[in-house]
C-alpha positions in Angstrom: -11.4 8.6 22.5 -9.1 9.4 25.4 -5.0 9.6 25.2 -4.8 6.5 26.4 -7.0 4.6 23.5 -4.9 6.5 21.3 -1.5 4.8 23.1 -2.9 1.1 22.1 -0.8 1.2 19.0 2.4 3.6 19.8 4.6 0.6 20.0 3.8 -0.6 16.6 3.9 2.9 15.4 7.2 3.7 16.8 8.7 0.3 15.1 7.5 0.8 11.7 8.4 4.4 11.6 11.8 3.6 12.3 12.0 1.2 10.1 11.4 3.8 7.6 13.2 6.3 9.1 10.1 8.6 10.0 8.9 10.6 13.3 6.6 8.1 14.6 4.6 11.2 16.3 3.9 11.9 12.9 3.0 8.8 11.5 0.3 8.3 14.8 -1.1 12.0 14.0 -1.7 10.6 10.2 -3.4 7.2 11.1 -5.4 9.6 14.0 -6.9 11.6 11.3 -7.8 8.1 9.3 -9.2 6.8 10.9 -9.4 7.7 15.4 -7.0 4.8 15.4 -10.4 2.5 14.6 -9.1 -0.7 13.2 -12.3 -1.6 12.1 -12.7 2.0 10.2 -14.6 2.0 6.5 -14.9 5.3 4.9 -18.2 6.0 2.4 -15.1 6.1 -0.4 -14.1 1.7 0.9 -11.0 3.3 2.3 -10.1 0.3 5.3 -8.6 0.2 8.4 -5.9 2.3 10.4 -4.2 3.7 7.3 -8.2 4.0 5.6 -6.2 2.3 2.7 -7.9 2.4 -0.6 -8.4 -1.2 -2.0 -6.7 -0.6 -5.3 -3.7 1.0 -3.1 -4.1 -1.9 -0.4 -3.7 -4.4 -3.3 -0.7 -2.8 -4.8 1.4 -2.2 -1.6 0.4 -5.1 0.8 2.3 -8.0 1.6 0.8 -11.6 0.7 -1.7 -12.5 3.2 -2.2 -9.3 5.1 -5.1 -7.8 6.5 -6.3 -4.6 6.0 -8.3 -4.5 9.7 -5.4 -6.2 11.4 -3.9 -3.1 13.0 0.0 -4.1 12.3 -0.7 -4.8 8.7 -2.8 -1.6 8.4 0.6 0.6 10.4 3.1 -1.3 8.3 1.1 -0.7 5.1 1.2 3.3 5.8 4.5 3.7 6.8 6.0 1.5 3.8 4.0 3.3 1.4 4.5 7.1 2.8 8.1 5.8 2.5 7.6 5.3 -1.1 5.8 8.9 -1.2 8.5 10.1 0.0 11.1 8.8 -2.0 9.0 9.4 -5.1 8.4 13.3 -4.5 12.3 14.1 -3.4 13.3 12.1 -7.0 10.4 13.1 -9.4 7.6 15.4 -8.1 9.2 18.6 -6.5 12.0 20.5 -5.8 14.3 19.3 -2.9 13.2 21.2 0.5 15.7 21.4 3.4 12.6 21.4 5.9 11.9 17.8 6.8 8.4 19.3 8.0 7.3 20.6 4.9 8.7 17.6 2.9 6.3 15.6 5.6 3.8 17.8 4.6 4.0 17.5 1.3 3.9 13.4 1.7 0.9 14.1 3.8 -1.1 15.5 0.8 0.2 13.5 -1.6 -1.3 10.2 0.5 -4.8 12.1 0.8 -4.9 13.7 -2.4 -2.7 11.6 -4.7 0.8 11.7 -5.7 0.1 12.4 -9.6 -1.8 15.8 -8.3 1.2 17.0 -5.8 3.6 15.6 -8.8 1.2 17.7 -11.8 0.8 21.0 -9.3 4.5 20.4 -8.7 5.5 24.3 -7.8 1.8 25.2 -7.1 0.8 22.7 -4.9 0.0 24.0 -2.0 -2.7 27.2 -4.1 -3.8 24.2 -5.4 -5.1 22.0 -2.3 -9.0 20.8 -2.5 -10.8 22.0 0.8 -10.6 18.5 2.1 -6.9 17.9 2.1 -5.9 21.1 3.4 -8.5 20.5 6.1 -6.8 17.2 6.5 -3.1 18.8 6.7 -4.6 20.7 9.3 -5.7 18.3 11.7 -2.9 15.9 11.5 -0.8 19.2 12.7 -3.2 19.5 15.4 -3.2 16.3 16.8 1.0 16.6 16.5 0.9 19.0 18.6 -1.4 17.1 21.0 0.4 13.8 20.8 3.7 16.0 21.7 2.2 17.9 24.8 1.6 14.2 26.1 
């Protein structure tokens, strides 16, 4: 995929991360790794779209009528619910951090592992990371840092 493909969706990006008050570099280096901004994207797990939304979690946080596959849908769905991650974690999962990047971070795993492990490994979290999700921290930073070169 070239820089340009992965411009197709900035100005949705940028809209919905602002709406929820987020970097929307960020936000388009976590729907990247989902899914290579692929709309169409199914993970061997049934995760769907942009966001690679779990249906349980698609069910829970979608609004009436939206689509999964529809890209705006998919962007508003991630960015409303790693809003809620975030929320969730500052009030009940962790101590309060003064780094917005590692608070980011932390909302990062929590959508790719779960929010009841970062909130169960509270002080560990981090020593406790499966391979996958620290492999998935890892490339969203790398493809921030690409996104911001650009």
């Amino acid at each position: 995929m070239t820089m340009e493909q992965t411009d197709r969706y900035d100005s949705l990006i940028q809209y919905y991360s602002q709406a929820c008050d987020f970097d929307w570099v960020q936000l388009k280096a976590q729907l990247y790794q989902e899914s290579l901004m692929n709309p169409k994207a199914i993970s061997h797990a049934g995760a769907m779209g942009l966001a690679q939304a779990m249906p349980a979690t698609w069910d829970e946080w979608r609004i009436a009528g939206a689509d999964p596959f529809n890209p705006e849908d998919s962007i508003a769905f991630c960015a409303r619910y790693m809003q809620w991650i975030s929320g969730f974690l500052k009030q009940n999962a962790l101590p309060s951090t003064a780094d917005p990047k590692e608070h980011w971070r932390r909302c990062l795993a929590a959508y790719n592992w779960g929010v009841g492990n970062i909130r169960k490994h509270a002080e560990t979290w981090e020593a406790n990371l499966p391979n996958e999700t620290e492999t998935y921290l890892q490339k969203i930073k790398g493809y921030l840092e690409l996104f911001m070169e650009n």
